[in-house]
Rosetta silent file (secondary structure, phi, psi, omega in degrees, C-alpha in Angstrom):
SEQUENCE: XXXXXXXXXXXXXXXXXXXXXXXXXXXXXXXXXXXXXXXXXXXXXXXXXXXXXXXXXXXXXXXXXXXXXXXXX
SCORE:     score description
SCORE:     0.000 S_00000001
   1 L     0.000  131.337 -173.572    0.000    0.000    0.000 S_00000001
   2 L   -70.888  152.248 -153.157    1.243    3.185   -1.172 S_00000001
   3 H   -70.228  -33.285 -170.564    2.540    6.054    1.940 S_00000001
   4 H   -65.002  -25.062 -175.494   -0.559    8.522    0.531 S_00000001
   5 H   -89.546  -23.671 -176.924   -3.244    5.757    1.566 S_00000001
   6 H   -83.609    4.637 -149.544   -1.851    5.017    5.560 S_00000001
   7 L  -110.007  143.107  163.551   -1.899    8.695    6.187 S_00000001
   8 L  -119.786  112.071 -177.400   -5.077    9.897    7.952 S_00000001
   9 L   -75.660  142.914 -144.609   -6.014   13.529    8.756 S_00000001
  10 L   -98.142   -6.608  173.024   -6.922   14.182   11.736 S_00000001
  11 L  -126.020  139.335  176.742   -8.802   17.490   10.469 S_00000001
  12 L   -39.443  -73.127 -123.925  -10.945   18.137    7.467 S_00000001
  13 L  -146.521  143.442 -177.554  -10.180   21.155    6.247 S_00000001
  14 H   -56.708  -46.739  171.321   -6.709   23.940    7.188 S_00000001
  15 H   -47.935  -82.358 -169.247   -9.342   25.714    8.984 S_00000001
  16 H   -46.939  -13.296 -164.310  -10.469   23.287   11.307 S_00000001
  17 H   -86.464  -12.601 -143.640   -7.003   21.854   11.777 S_00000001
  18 H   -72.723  -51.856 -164.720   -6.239   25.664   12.548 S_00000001
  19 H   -80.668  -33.526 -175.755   -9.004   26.245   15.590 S_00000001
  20 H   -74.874  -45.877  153.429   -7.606   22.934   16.584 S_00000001
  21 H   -25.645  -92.044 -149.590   -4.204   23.907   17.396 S_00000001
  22 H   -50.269  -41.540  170.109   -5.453   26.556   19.237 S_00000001
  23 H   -79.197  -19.181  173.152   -7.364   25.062   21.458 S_00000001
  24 H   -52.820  -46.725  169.425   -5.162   22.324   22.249 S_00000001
  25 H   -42.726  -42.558  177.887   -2.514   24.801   22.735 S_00000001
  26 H   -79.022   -9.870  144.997   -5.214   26.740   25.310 S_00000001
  27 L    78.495   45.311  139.943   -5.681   23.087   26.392 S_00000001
  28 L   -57.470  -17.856 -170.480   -9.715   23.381   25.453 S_00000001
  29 L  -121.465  121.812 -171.349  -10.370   20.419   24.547 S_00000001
  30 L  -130.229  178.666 -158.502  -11.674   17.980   26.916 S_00000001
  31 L   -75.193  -10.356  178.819  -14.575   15.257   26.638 S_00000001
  32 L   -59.114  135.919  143.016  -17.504   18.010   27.476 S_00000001
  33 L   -20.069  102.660  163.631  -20.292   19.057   25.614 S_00000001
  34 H   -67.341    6.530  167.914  -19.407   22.581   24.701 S_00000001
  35 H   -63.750  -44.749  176.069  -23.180   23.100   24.663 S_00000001
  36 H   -89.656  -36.390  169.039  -22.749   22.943   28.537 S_00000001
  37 H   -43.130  -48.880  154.676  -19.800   24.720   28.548 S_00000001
  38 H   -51.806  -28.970  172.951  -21.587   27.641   26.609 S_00000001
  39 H   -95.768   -6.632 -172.085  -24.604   27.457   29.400 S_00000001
  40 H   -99.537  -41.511 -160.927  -22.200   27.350   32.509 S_00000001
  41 H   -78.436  -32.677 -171.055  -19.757   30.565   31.149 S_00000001
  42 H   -67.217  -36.564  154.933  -23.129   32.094   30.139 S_00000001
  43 H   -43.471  -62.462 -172.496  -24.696   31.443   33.947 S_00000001
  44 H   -62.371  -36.832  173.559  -21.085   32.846   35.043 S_00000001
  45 H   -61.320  -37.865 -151.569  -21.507   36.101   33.213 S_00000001
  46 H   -79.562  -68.226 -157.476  -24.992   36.314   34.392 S_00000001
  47 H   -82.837  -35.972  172.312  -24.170   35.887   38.465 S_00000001
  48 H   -54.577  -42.258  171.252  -21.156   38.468   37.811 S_00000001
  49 H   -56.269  -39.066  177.019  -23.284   41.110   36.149 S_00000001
  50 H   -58.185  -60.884 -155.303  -25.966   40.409   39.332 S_00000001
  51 H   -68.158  -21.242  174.298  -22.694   40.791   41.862 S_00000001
  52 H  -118.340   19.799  175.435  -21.597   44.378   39.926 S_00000001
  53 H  -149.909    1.208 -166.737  -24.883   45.988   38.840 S_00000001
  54 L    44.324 -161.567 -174.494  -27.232   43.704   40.989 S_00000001
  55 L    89.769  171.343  150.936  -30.441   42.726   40.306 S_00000001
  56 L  -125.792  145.270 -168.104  -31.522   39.662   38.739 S_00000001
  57 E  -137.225  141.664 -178.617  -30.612   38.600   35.085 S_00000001
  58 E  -120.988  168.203 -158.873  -31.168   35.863   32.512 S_00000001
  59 E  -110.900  142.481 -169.379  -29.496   34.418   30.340 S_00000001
  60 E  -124.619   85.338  152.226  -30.664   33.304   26.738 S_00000001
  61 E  -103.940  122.211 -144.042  -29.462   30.954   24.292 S_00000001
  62 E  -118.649  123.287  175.480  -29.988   30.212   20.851 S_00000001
  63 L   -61.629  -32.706 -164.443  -27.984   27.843   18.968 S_00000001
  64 L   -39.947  -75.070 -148.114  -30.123   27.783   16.005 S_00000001
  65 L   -71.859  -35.753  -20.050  -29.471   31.595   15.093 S_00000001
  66 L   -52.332   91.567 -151.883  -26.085   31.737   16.957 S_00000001
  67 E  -140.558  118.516  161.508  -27.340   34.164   19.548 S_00000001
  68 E  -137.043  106.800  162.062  -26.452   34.595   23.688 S_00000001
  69 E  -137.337  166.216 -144.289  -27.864   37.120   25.905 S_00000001
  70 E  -137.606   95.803 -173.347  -27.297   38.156   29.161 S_00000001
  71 E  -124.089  171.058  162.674  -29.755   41.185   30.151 S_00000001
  72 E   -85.281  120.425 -166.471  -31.709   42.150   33.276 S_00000001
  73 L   -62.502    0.000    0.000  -34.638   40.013   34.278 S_00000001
């Protein structure tokens, strides 16, 4: 079998291997959902904004549209 047929890439596309660097380098990438990761930093913005401007505030996210907001409830 010729050397061009064992090799497998481990990324599609120069982009994707691109983002992948970087987060390995930023040591991002771990077995989580980033779905929950995206609802826990969005929760964390949410009780910091309560702790400097008070109140209560919710948090909104839409995957669909790409869309997250973090206003007063």
């Amino acid at each position: 079998m010729a050397i061009i047929h064992q090799i497998r890439r481990k990324y599609r596309t120069k982009q994707e291997e691109t983002v992948g660097e970087i987060m390995e380098a930023a040591g991002a990438l771990s077995s989580i959902d980033p779905e929950v990761v995206i609802k826990r930093k969005a929760a964390e913005v949410s009780y910091l904004m309560a702790l400097l401007h008070g109140g209560d505030w919710r948090v909104e996210i839409d995957h669909e549209n790409l869309f997250v907001l973090v206003t007063p409830a």
